[in-house]
N, C-alpha and C positions, 0 to 999 in steps of 0.2 A: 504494500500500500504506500501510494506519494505522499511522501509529511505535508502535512496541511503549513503553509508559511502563514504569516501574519495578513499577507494580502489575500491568499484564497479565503482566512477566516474573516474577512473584512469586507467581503464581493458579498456576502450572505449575510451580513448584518445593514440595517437603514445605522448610520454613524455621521449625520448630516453636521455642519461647521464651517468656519472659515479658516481653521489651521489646515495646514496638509495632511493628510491620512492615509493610508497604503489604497484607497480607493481612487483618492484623485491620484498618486501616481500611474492606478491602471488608467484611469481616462487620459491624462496625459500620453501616457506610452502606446495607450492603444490610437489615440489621435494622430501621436507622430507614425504611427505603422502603416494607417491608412494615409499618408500624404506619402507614402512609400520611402520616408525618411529611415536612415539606420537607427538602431537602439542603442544609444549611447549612457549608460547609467551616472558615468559623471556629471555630462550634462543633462538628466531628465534633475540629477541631485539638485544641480545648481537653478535651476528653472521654478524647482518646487520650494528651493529657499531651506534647504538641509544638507545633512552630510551625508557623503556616501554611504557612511556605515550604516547609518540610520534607512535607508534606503535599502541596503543589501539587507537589513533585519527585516524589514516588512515583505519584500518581495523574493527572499531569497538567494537571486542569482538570474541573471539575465535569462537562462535556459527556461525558467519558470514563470519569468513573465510574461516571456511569447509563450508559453504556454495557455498561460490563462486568457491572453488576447486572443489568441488562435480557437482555443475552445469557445467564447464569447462569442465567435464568429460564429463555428461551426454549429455552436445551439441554435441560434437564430435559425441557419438555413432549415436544418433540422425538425426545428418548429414550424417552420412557413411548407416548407414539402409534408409532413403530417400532415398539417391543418388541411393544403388540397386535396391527401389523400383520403383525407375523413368526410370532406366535401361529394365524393363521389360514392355515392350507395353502390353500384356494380362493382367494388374494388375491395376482394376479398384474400384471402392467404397470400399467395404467391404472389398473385398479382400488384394486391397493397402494400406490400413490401417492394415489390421492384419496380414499383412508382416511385416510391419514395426513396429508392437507391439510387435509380436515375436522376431525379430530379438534383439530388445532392450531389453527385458529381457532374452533374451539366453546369450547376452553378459556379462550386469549385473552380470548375476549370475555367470560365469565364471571368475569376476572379481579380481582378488588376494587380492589385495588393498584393498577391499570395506571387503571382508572377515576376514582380518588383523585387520583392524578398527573395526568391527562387534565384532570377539573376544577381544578385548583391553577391552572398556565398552558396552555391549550391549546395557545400558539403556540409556546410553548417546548418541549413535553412533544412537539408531533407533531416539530420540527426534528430532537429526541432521536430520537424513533424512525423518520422514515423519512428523513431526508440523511445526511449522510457524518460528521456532524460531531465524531459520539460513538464510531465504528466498527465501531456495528450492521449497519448496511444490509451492508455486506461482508464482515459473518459470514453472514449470512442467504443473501444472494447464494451465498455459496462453498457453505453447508449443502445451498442447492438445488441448484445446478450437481451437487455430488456424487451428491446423491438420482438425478438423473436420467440421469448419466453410470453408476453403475450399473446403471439400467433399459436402459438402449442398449447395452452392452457384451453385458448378457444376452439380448438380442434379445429382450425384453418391450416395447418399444415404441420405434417409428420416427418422432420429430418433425420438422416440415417446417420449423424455425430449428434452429439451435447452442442448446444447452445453457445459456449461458453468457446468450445472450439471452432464450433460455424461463425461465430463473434470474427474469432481472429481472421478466418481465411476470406468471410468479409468484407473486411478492413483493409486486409493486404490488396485482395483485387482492384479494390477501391484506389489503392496506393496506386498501385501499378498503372491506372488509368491514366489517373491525372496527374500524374507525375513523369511521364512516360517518355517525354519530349529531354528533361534531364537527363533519365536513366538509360535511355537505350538511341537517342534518337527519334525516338517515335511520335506522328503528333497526337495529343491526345485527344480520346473521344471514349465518351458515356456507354455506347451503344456494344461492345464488346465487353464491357465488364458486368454489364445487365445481363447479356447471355448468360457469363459463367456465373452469374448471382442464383439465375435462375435453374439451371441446370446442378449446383450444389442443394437449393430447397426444394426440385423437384425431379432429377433425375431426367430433364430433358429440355428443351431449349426455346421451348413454345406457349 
């Protein structure tokens, strides 16, 4: 389990004021992310009117603050592809799920931000987003396990691994899509990793 920093425990508390607080630095860092600025903790320090240290106590360590901005992101999408796919009464097991897969990685990938980052350090930008080290990957992990541990419950679909496993290789697909243009050259696109979404929850590709 990723230790909770002072700023993940601060994103779930209302801690409203006019001192700095480990929440205005996520608005701060997550503001400069989306202007596609790099993450500079000295200066988000000196911006917010404190000291470094005091900074690295609340937010941990730069690897963790893109994390929590990155995750910030990804619930958004996450919530708005639900909510369409709750929107459509036809959209059961399989299918409401690889609505909702696709949607997420068509947006992803259409992402400015994430592309902006992606170019800055590749090697840096993919460790953020697909190892352990910022404590995305086991937000995502849990988001998926959830998704699909609903679908099972409701006897909308019967996968032939644990949840927890279908979680990961999920995930990685998922990786593999939208990051593909980095990794291999490739450009990316939603509509091949939907197949093998589909073909993992349902043993065929239709």
């Amino acid at each position: 389990m990723t230790r909770k920093t002072p700023l993940a425990i601060a994103l779930n508390e209302d801690s409203p004021g006019s001192r700095p607080t480990p929440v205005t630095a996520f608005q701060h860092a997550r503001h400069w992310w989306l202007k596609g600025q790099r993450l500079n903790l000295s200066a988000l320090a000196e911006e917010l009117g404190i000291g470094r240290a005091t900074l690295m106590r609340w937010v941990g360590n730069k690897e963790l603050l893109l994390g929590e901005i990155l995750w910030s992101l990804y619930k958004q999408i996450l919530d708005n592809a639900r909510a369409r796919a709750d929107d459509d009464p036809q959209l059961k097991g399989v299918d409401y799920l690889a609505r909702i897969y696709e949607d997420i990685n068509a947006e992803i990938i259409e992402a400015e931000p994430l592309h902006q980052f992606l170019r800055q350090d590749p090697q840096f930008a993919l460790r953020v987003l697909t190892s352990n080290v910022s404590g995305l990957q086991e937000r995502l992990l849990d988001a998926w396990k959830k998704l699909l541990d609903e679908q099972v419950d409701k006897g909308a679909i019967s996968p032939q691994m644990n949840t927890e496993d279908l979680a990961f290789f999920v995930v990685r697909i998922g990786e593999g899509a939208i990051y593909s243009d980095i990794i291999c050259g490739r450009e990316p696109a939603p509509e091949p990793a939907t197949k093998a979404f589909r073909l993992l929850l349902s043993g065929n590709g239709h």
